[in-house]
N, C-alpha and C positions, 0 to 999 in steps of 0.2 A: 708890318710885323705881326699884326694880330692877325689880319688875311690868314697870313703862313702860319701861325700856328693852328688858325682851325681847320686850314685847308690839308695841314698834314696829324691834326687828329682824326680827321674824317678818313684821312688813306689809311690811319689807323687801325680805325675801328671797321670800314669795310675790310679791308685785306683780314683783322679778326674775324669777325662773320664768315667772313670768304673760308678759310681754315678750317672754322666751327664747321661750317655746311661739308667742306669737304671731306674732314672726318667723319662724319655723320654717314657721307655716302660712303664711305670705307670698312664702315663696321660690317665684322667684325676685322681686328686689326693684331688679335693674338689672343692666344687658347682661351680657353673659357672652363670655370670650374661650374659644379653642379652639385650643391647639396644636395642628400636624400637622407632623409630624417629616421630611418630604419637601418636596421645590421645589411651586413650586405650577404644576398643568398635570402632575404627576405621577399615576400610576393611583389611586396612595392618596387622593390631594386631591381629586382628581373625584371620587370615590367616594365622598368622606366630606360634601361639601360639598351635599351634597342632603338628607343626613339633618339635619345642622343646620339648614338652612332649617326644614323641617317641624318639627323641636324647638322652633324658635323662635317659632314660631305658635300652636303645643300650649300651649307655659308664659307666651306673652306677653313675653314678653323677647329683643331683638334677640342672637344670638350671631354675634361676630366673627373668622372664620379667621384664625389667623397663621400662617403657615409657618417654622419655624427646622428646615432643611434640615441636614443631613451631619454624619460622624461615624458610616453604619449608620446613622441615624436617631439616635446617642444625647444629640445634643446637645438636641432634642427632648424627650427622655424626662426626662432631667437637669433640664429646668426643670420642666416638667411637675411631676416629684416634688417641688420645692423647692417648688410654690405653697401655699397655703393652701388646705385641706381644705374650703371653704366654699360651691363650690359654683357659685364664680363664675367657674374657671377647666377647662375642660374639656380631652382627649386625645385622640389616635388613634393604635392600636397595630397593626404587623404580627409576621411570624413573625421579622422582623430582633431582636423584644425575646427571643427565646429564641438565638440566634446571637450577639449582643451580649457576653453576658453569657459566655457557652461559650467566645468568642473574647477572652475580658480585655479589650472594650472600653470595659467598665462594669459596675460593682458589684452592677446591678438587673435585676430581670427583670420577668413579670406579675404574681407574686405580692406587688411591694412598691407596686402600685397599687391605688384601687377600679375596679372590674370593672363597667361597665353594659350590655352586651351587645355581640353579634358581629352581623353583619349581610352580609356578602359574602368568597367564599373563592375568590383567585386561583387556577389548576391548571395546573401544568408540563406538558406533553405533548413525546412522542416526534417527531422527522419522522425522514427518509429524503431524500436526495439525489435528485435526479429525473436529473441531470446524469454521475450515478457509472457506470464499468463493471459496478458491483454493483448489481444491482436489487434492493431490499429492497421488497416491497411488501403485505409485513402485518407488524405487531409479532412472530407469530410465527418467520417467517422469519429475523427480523433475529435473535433469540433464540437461534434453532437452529442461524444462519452462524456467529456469533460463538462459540458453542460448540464448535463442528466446528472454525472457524479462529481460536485465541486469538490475538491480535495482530495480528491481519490488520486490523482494523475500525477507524476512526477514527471518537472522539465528543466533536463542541464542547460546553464546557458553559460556564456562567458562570464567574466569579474564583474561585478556592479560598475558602472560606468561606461563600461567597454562600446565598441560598436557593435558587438553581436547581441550584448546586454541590450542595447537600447530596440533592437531588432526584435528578439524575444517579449521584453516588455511590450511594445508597438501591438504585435502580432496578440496578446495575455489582453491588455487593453481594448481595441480592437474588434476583438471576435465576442469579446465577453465571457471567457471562460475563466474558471477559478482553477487554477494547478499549484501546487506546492515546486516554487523554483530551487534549484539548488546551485548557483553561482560556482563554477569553477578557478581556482588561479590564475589559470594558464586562459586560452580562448579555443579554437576549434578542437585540437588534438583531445584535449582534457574531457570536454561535450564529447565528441564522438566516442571515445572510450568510457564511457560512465552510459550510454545509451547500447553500445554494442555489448556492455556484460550485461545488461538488463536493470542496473543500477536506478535509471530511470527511465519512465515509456516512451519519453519523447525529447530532444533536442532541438537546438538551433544553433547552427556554424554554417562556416562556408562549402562551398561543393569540393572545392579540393582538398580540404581536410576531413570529406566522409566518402570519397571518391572510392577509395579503396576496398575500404568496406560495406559501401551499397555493392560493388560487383562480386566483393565475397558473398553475398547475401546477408553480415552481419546485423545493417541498417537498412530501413526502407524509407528511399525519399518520396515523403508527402509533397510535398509543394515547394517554389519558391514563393520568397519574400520582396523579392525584386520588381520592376515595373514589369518588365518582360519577365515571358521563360526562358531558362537555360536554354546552351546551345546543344544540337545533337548531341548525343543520342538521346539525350533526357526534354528535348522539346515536345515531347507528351502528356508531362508534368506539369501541373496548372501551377497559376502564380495564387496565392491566396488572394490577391485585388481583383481575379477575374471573378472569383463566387460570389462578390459583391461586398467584401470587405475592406472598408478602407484602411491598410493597414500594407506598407511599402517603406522599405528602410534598403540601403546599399553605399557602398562606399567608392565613388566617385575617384582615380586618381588623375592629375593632372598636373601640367608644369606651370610655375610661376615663377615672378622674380621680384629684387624688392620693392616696396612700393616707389611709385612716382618716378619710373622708365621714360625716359625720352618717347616720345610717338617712330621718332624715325628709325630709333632701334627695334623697336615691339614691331614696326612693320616690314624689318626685316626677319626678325623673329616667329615673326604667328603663321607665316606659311609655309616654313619651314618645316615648323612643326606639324601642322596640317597634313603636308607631304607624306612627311615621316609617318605618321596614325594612318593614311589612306594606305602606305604603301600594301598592295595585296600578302607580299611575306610576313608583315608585323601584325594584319590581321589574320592570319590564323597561328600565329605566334600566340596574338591575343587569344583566340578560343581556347585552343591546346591548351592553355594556362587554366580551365576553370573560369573566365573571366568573362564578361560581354563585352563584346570590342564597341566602341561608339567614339566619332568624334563630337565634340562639342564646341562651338565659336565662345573665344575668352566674352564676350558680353555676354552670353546665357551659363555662362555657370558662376555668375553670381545670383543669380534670379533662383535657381538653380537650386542651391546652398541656403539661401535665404528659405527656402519652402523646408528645405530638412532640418535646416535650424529649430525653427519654429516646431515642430514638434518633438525633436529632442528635450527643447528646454521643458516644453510641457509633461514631458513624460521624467525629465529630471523633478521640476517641482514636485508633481505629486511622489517621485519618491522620498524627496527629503532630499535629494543631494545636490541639487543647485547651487554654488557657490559662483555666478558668475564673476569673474574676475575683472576691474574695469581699468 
């Protein structure tokens, strides 16, 4: 009798296994949602929503964008982390989850999610007033004025905190110049109009929120802030790390999901996505956008993230606003 009862817990428990495994090789087994932590029409959401299409082709399973916008994005993230590991609810993350967390607005970073690769990296750039008494009309100029005349210079930056904030600081730190910064509300739009009336000599945002009016002539871009340069037309344009300044800040996006995924999902998952980033349509999707297209393998962009961290928080301490959250 006891034979038979372990002989029929073991057909049990294999025929379970058996199940598990074959679901496993099944997934996916029905739609898939997709948090993204921003409004939709936002840079992240375009960005991200081309790769899900293609994902969705790859694996055979319709995936559907939601947007749960504000909070830094962490209201986003919050759920995101809440869902079930299973594979059926996906992410999108920028460098707001390493700012987040440094400014106590949440408990979490990248490392309490699974990681399935990076795929496009926005980059802050320099302009110059075109409208100022002061003509600055090369990054190194501006570098050298600012030097010579501490306090003399005004630079819009985004909200204390922000990513372009922490971009500007980096860059203020850095080079060693002394400027009188003037924080805006808002983030690009605000900098590039407070630099285009002559309000200030110099800003820091991204390219596609001074696109328009560097080809008006309004704004002159100095430099990026990025590891690389822009892409055409602007790949003339030095990056401030090439003059020998260590000073590189950008915001990374990528998909993730919540932490502790099965392996055999994420492996069907990470080449998917992979696919999708390489497809040559979504990289010039990606450039068209302002953006540097790059993929990244979900193991290096935590490595990744860890190096940007680290001087964000530094550059939050010495402002004072470091509240890491734990």
């Amino acid at each position: 009798m006891r034979k038979s009862i372990l002989a029929a817990a073991g057909v049990s428990l294999g025929c379970g296994l058996a199940l598990s495994a074959q679901a496993a090789d099944k997934y996916p087994v029905k739609p898939i949602t997709a948090i993204v932590a921003v409004e939709a029409g936002a840079d992240g959401d375009v960005l991200v929503r081309p790769i899900y299409e293609r994902v969705a082709k790859t694996i055979g399973q319709p995936i559907s964008v939601v947007n749960k916008p504000g909070g830094g994005s962490s209201i986003g993230y919050r759920e995101l982390h809440r869902a079930k590991p299973d594979g059926y609810t996906l992410g999108w993350g920028s460098a707001t989850i390493i700012t987040n967390k440094l400014q106590g607005v949440m408990p979490l970073d990248y490392h309490d999610f699974t990681m399935l690769g990076a795929y496009a990296t926005y980059f802050p750039i320099v302009i110059a007033a075109s409208k100022s008494d002061l003509k600055l009309n090369s990054i190194q100029e501006a570098i050298q004025y600012a030097k010579a005349n501490p306090g003399k210079v005004n630079m819009s930056t985004a909200g204390v905190g922000q990513s372009w904030w922490v971009a500007a600081t980096a860059f203020i730190n850095g080079t060693g110049i002394k400027v009188n910064t003037i924080p805006q509300p808002g983030t690009g739009a605000m900098t590039v109009a407070q630099v285009a009336g002559g309000h200030a000599e110099l800003g820091v945002a991204a390219l596609g929120s001074a696109k328009s009016m560097i080809e008006a002539g309004q704004v002159k871009f100095l430099a990026t802030l990025g590891e690389a340069r822009a892409p055409a037309p602007y790949d003339k344009i030095p990056t401030v790390k090439e003059l020998g300044y260590d000073v590189v800040w950008e915001s990374t996006n990528f998909v993730m999901g919540p932490p502790k995924m099965p392996k055999e999902v994420v492996a069907v998952l990470v080449p998917a996505i992979e696919k999708a980033v390489k497809d040559p349509d979504y990289v010039k999707f990606a450039n068209e956008r302002n953006t540097r297209w790059e993929y990244v393998p979900p193991e290096k962009v935590v490595a990744m993230f860890d190096k940007r961290r680290a001087a964000v928080r530094d550059i939050m301490e010495k402002a004072g606003i470091l509240k890491e959250a734990k």
